[in-house]
CHARMM-style PDB file with segment names, atoms N, HN, CA, C and O in Angstrom:
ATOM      1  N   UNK     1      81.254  87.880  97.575  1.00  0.00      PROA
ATOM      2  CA  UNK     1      81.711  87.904  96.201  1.00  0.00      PROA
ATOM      3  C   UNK     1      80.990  88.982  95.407  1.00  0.00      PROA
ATOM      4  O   UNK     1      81.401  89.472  94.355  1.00  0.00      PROA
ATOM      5  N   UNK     2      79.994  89.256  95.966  1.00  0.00      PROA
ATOM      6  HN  UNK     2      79.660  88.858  96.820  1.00  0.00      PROA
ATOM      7  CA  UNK     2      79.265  90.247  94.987  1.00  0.00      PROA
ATOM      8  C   UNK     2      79.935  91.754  95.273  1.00  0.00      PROA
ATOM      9  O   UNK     2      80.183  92.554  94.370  1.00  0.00      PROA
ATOM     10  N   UNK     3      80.160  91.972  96.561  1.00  0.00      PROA
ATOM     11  HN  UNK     3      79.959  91.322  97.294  1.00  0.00      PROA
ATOM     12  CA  UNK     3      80.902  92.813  96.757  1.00  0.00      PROA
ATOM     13  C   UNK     3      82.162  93.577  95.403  1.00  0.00      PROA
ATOM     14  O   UNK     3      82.429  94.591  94.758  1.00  0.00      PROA
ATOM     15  N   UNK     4      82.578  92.093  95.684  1.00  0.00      PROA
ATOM     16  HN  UNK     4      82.361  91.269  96.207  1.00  0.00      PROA
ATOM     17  CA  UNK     4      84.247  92.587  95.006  1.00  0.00      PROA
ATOM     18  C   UNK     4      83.575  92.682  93.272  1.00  0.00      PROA
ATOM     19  O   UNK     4      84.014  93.579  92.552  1.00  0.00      PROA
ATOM     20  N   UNK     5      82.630  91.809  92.775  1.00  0.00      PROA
ATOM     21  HN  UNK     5      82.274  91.080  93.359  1.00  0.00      PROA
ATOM     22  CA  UNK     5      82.148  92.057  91.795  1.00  0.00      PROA
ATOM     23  C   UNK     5      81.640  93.253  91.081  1.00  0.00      PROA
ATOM     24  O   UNK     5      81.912  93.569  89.923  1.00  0.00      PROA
ATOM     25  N   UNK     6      80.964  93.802  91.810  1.00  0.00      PROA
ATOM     26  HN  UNK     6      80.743  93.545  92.751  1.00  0.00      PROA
ATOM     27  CA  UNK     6      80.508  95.237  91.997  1.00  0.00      PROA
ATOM     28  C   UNK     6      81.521  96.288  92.012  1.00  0.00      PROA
ATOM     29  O   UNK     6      81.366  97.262  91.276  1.00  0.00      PROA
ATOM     30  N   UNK     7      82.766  96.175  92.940  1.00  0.00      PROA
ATOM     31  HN  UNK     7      82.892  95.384  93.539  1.00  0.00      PROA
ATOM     32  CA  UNK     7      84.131  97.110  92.665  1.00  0.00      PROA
ATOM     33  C   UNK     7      84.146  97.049  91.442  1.00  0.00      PROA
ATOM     34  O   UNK     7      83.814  97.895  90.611  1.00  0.00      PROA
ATOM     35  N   UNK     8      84.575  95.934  91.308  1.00  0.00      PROA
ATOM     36  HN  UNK     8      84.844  95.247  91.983  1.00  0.00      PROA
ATOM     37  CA  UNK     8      85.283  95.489  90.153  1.00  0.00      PROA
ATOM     38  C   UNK     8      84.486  96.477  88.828  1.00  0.00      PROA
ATOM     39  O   UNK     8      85.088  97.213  88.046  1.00  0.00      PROA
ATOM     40  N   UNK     9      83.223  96.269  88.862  1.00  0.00      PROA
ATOM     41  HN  UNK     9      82.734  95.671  89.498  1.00  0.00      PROA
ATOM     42  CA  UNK     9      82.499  96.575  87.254  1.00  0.00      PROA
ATOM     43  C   UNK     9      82.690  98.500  87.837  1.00  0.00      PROA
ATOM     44  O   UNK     9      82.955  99.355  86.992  1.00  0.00      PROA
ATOM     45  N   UNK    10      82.498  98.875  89.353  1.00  0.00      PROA
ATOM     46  HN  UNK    10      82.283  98.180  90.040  1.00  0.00      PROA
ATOM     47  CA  UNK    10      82.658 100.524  89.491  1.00  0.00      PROA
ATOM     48  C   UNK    10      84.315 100.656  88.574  1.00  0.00      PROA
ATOM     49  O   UNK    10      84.392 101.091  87.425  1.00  0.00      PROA
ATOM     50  N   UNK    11      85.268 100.275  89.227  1.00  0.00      PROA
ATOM     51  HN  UNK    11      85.206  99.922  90.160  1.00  0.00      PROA
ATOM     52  CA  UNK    11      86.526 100.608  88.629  1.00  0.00      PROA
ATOM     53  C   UNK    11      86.528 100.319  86.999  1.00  0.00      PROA
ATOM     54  O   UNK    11      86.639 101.303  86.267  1.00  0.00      PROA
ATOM     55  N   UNK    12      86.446  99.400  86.582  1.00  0.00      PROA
ATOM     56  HN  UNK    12      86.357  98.601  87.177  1.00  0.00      PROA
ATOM     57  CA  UNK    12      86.524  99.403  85.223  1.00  0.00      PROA
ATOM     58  C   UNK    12      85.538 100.468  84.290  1.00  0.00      PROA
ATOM     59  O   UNK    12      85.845 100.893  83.177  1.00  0.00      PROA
ATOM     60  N   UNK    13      84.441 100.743  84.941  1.00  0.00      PROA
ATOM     61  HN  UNK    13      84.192 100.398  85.846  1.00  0.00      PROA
ATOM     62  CA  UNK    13      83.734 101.717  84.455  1.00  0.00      PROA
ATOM     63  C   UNK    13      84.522 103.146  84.937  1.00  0.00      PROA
ATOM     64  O   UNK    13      84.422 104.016  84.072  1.00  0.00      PROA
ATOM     65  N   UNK    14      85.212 103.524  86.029  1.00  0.00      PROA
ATOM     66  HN  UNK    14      85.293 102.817  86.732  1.00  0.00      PROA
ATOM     67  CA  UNK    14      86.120 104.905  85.890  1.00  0.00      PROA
ATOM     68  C   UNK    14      86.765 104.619  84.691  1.00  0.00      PROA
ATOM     69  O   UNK    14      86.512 105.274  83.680  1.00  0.00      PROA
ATOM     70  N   UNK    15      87.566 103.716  84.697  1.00  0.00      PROA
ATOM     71  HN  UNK    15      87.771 103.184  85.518  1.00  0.00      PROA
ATOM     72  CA  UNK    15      88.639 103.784  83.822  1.00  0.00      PROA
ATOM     73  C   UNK    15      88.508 103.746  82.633  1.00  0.00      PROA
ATOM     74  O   UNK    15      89.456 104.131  81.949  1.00  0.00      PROA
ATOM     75  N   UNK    16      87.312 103.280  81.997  1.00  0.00      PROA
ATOM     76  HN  UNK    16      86.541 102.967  82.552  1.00  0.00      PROA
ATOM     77  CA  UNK    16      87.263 102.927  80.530  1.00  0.00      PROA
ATOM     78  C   UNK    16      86.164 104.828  80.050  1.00  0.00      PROA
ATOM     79  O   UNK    16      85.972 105.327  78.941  1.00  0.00      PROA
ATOM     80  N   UNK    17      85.761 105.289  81.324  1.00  0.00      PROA
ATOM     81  HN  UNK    17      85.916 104.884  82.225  1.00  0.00      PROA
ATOM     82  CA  UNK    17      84.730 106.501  80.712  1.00  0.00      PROA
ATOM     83  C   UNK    17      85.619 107.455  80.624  1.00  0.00      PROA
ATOM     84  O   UNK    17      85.029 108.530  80.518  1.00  0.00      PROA
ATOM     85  N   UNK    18      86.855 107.592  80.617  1.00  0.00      PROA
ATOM     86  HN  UNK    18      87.335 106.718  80.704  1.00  0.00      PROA
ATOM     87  CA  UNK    18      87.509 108.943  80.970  1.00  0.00      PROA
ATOM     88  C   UNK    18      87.649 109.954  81.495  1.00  0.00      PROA
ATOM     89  O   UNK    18      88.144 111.025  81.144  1.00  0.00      PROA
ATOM     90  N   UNK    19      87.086 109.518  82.583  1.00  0.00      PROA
ATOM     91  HN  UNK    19      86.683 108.649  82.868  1.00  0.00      PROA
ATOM     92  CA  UNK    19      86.874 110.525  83.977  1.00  0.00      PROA
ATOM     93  C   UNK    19      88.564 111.012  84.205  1.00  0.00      PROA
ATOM     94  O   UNK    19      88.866 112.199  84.322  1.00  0.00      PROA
ATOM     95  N   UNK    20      89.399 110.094  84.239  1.00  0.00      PROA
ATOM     96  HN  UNK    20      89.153 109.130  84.144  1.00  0.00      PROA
ATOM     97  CA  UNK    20      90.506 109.472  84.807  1.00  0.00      PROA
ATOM     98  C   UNK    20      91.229 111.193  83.923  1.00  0.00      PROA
ATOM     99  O   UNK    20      91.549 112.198  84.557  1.00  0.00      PROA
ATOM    100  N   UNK    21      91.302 111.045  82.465  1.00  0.00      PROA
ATOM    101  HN  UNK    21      91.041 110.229  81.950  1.00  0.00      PROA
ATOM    102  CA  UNK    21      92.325 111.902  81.780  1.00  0.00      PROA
ATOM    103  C   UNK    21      91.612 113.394  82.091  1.00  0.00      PROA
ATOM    104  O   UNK    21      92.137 114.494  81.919  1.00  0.00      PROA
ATOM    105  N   UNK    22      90.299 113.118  82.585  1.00  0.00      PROA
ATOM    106  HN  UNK    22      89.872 112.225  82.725  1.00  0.00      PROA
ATOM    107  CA  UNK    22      89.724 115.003  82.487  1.00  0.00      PROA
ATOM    108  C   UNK    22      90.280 114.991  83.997  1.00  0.00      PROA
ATOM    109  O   UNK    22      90.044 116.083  84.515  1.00  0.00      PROA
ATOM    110  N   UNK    23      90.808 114.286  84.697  1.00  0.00      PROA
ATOM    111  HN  UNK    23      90.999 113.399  84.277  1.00  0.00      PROA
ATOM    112  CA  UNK    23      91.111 114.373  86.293  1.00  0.00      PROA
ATOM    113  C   UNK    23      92.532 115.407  86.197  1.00  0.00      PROA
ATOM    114  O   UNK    23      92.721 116.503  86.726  1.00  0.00      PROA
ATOM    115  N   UNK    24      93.444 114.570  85.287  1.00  0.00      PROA
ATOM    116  HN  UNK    24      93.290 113.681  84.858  1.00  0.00      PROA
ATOM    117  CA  UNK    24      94.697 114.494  84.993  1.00  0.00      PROA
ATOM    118  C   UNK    24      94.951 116.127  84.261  1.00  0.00      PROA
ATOM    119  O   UNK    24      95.606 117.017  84.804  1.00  0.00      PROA
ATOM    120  N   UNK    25      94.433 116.210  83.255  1.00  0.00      PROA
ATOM    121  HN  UNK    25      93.901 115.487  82.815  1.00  0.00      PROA
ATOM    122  CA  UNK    25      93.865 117.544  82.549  1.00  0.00      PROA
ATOM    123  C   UNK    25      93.879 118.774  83.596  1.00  0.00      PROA
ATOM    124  O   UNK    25      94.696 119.694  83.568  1.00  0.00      PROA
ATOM    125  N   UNK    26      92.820 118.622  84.530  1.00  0.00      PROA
ATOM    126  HN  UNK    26      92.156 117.874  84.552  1.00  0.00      PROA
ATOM    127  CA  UNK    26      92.346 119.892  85.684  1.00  0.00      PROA
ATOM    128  C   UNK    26      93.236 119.681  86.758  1.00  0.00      PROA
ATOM    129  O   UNK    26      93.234 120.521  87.657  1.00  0.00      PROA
ATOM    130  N   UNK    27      94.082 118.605  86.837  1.00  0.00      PROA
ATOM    131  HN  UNK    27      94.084 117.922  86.106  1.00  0.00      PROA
ATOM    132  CA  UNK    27      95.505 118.784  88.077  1.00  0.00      PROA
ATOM    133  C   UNK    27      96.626 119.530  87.796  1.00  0.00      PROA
ATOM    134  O   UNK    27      97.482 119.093  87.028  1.00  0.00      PROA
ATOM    135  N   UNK    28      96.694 120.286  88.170  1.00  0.00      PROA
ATOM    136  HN  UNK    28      95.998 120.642  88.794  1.00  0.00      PROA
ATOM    137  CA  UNK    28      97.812 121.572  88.185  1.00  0.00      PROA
ATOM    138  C   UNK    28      99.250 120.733  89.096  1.00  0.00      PROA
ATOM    139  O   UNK    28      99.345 120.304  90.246  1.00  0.00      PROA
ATOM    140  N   UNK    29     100.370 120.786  87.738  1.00  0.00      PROA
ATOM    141  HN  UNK    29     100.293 121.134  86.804  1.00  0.00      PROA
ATOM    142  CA  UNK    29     101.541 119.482  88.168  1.00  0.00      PROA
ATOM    143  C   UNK    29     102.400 120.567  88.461  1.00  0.00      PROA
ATOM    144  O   UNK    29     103.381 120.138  89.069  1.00  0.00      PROA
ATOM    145  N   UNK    30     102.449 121.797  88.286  1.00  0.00      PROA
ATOM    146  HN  UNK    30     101.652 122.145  87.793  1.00  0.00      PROA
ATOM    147  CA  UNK    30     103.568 122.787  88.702  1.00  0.00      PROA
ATOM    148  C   UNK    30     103.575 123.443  89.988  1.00  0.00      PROA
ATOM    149  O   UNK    30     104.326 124.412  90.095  1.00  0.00      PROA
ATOM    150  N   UNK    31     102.551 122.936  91.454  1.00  0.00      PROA
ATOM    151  HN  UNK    31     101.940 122.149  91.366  1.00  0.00      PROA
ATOM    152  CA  UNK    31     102.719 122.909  92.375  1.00  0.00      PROA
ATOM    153  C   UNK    31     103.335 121.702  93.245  1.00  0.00      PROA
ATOM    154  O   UNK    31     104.047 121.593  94.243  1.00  0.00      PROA
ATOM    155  N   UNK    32     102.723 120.909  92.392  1.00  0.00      PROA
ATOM    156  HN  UNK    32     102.145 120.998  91.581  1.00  0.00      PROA
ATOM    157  CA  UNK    32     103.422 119.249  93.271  1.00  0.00      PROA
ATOM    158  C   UNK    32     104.716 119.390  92.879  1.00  0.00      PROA
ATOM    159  O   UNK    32     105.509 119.077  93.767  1.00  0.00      PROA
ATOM    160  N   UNK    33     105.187 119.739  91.896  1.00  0.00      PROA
ATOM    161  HN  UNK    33     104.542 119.993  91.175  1.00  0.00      PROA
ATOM    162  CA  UNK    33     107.032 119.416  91.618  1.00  0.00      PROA
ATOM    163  C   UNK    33     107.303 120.370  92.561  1.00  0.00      PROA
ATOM    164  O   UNK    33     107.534 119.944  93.693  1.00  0.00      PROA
ATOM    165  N   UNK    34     107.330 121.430  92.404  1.00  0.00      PROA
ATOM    166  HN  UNK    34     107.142 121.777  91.485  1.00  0.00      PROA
ATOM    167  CA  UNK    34     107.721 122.739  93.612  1.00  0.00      PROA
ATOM    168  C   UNK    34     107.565 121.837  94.767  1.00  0.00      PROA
ATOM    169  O   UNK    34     108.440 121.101  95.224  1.00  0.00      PROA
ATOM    170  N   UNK    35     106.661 121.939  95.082  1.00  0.00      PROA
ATOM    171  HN  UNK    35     105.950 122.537  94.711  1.00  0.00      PROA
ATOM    172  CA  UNK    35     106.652 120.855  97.009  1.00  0.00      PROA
ATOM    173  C   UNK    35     107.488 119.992  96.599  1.00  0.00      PROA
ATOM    174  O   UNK    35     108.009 119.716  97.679  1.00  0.00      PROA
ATOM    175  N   UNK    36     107.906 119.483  95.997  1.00  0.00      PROA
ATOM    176  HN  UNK    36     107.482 119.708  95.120  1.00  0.00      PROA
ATOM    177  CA  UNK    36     108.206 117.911  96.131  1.00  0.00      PROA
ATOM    178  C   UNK    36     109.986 118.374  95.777  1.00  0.00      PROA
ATOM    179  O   UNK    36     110.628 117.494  96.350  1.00  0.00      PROA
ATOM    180  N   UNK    37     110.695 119.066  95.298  1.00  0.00      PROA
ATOM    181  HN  UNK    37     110.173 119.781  94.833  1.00  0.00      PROA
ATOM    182  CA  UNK    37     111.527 119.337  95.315  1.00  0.00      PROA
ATOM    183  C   UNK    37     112.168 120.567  96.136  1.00  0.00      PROA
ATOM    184  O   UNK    37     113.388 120.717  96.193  1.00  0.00      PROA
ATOM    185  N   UNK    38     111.095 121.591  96.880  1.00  0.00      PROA
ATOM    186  HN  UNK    38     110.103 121.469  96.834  1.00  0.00      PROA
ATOM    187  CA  UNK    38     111.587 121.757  97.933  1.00  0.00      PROA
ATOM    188  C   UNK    38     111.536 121.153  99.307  1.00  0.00      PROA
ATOM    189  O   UNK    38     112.050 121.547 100.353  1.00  0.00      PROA
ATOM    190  N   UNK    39     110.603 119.835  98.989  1.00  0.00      PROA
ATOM    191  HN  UNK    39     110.185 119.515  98.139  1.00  0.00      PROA
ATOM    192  CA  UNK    39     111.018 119.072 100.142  1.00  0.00      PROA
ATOM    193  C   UNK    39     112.327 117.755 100.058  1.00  0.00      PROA
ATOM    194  O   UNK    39     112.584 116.898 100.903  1.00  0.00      PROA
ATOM    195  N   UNK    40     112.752 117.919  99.178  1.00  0.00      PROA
ATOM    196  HN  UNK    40     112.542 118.616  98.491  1.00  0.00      PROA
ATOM    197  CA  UNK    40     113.941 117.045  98.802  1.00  0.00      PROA
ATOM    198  C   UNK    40     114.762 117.987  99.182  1.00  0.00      PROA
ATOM    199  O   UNK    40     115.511 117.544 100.054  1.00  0.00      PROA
ATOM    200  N   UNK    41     115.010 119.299  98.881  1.00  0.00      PROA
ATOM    201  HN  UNK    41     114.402 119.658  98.173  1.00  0.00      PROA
ATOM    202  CA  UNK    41     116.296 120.264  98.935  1.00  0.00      PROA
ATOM    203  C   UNK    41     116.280 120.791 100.550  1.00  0.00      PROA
ATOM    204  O   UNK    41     117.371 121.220 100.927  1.00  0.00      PROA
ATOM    205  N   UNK    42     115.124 120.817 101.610  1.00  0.00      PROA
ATOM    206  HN  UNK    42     114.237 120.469 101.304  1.00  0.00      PROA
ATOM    207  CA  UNK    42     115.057 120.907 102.616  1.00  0.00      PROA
ATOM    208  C   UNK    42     115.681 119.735 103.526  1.00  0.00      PROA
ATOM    209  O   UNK    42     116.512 119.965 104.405  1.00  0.00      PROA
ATOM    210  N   UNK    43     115.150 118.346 103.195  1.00  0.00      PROA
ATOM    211  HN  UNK    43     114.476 118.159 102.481  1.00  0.00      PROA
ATOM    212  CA  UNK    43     115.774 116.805 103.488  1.00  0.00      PROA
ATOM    213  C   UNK    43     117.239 116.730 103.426  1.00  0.00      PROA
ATOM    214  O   UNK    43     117.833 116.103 104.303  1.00  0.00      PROA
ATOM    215  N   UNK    44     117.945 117.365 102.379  1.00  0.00      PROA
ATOM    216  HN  UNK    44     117.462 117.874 101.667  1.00  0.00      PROA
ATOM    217  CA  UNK    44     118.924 116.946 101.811  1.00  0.00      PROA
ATOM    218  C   UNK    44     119.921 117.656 102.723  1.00  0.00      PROA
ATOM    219  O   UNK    44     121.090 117.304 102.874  1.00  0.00      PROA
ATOM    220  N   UNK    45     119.257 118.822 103.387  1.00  0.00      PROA
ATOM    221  HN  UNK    45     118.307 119.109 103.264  1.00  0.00      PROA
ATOM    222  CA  UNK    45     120.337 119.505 104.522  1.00  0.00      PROA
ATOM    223  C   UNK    45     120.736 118.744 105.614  1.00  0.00      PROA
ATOM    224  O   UNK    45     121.923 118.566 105.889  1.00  0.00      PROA
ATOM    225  N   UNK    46     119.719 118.242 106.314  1.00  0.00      PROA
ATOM    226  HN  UNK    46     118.755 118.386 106.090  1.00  0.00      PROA
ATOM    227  CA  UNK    46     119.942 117.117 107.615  1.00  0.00      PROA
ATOM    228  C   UNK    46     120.858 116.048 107.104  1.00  0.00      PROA
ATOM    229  O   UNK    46     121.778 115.559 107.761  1.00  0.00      PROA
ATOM    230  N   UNK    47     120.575 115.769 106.042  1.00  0.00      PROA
ATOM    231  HN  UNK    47     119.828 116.166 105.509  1.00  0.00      PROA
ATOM    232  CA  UNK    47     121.195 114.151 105.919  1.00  0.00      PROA
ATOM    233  C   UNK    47     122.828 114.466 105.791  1.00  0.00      PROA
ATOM    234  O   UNK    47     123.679 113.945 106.511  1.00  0.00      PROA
ATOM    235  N   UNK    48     123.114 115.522 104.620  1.00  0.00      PROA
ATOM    236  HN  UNK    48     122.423 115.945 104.035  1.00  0.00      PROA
ATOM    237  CA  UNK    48     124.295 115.542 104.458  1.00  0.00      PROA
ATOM    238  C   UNK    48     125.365 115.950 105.494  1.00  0.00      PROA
ATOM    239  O   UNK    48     126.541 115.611 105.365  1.00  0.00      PROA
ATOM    240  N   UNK    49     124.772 116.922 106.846  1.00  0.00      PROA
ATOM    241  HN  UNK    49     123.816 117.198 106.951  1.00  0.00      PROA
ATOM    242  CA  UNK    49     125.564 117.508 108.443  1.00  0.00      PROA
ATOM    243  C   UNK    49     125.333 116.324 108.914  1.00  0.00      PROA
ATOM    244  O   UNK    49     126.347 116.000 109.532  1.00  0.00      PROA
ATOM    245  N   UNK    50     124.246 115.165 108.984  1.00  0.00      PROA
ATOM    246  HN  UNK    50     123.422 115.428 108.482  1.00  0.00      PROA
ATOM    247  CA  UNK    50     124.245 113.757 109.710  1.00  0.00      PROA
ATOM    248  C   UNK    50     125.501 112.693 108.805  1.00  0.00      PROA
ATOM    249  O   UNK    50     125.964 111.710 109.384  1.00  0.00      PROA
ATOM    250  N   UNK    51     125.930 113.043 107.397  1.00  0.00      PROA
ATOM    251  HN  UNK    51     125.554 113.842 106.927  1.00  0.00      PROA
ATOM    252  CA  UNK    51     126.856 112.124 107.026  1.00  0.00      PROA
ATOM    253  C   UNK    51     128.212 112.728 107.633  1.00  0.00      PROA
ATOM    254  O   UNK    51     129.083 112.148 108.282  1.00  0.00      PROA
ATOM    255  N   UNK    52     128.139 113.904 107.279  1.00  0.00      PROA
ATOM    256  HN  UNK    52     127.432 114.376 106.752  1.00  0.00      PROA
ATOM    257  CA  UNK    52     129.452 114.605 107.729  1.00  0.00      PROA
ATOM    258  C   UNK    52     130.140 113.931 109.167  1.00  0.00      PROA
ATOM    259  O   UNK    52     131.235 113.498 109.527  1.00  0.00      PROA
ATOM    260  N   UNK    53     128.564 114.162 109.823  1.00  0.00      PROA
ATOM    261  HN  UNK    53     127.675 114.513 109.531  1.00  0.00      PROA
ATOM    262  CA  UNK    53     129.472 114.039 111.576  1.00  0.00      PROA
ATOM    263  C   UNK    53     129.660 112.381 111.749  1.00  0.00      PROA
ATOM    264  O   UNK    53     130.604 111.979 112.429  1.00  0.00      PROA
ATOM    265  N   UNK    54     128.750 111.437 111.127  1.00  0.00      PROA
ATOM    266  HN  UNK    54     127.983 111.763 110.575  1.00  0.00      PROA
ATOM    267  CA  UNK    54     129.374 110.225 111.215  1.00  0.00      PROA
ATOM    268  C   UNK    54     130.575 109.686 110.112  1.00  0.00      PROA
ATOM    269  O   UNK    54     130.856 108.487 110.091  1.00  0.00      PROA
ATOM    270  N   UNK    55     131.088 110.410 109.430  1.00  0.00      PROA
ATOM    271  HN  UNK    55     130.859 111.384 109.447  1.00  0.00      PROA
ATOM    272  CA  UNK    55     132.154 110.444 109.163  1.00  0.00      PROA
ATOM    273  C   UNK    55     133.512 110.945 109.639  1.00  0.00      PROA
ATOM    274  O   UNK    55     134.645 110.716 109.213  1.00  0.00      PROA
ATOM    275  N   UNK    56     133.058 111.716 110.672  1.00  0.00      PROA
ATOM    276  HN  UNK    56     132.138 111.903 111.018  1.00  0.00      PROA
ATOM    277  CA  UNK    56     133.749 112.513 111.732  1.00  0.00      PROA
ATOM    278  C   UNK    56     134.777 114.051 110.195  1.00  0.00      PROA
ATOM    279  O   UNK    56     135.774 114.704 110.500  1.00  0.00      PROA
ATOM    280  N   UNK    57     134.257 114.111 109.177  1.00  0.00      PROA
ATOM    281  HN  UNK    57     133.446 113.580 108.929  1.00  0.00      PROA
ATOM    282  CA  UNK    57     135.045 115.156 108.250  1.00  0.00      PROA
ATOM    283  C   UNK    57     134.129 116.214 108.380  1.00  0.00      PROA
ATOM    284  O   UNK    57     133.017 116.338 108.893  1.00  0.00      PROA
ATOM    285  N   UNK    58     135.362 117.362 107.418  1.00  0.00      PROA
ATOM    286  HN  UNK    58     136.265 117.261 107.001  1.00  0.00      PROA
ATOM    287  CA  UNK    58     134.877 118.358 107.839  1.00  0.00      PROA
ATOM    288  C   UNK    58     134.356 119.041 105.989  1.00  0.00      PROA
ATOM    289  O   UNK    58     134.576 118.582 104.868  1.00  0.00      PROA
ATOM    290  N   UNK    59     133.735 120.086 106.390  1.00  0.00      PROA
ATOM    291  HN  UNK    59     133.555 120.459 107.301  1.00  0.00      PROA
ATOM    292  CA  UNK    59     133.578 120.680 104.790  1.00  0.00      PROA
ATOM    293  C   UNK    59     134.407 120.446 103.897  1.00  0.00      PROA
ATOM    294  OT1 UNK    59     134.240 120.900 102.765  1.00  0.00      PROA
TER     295      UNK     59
END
């Protein structure tokens, strides 16, 4: 129990000192959307030639 007690008072102490928003602040979000939407637009090729052919249609 002391264990989880001890988490417990570490986490609430990140969260209440504002470590958390200077984290958020110094993360650069205009590389993760780029990855993350050219890995959706890369995904999106397989799936749609895999619906096609089990639909047996054509373009």
């Amino acid at each position: 129990m002391d264990f989880l007690a001890s988490l417990s008072l570490n986490i609430n102490h990140w969260v209440n000192s504002g470590e958390n928003m200077e984290l958020l602040a110094a993360l650069n979000l205009e590389p993760i959307f780029q990855l993350t939407f050219i890995g959706l637009i890369v995904i999106a090729g397989p799936i749609v030639i895999a619906v096609l052919a089990f639909r047996g249609g054509d373009l």
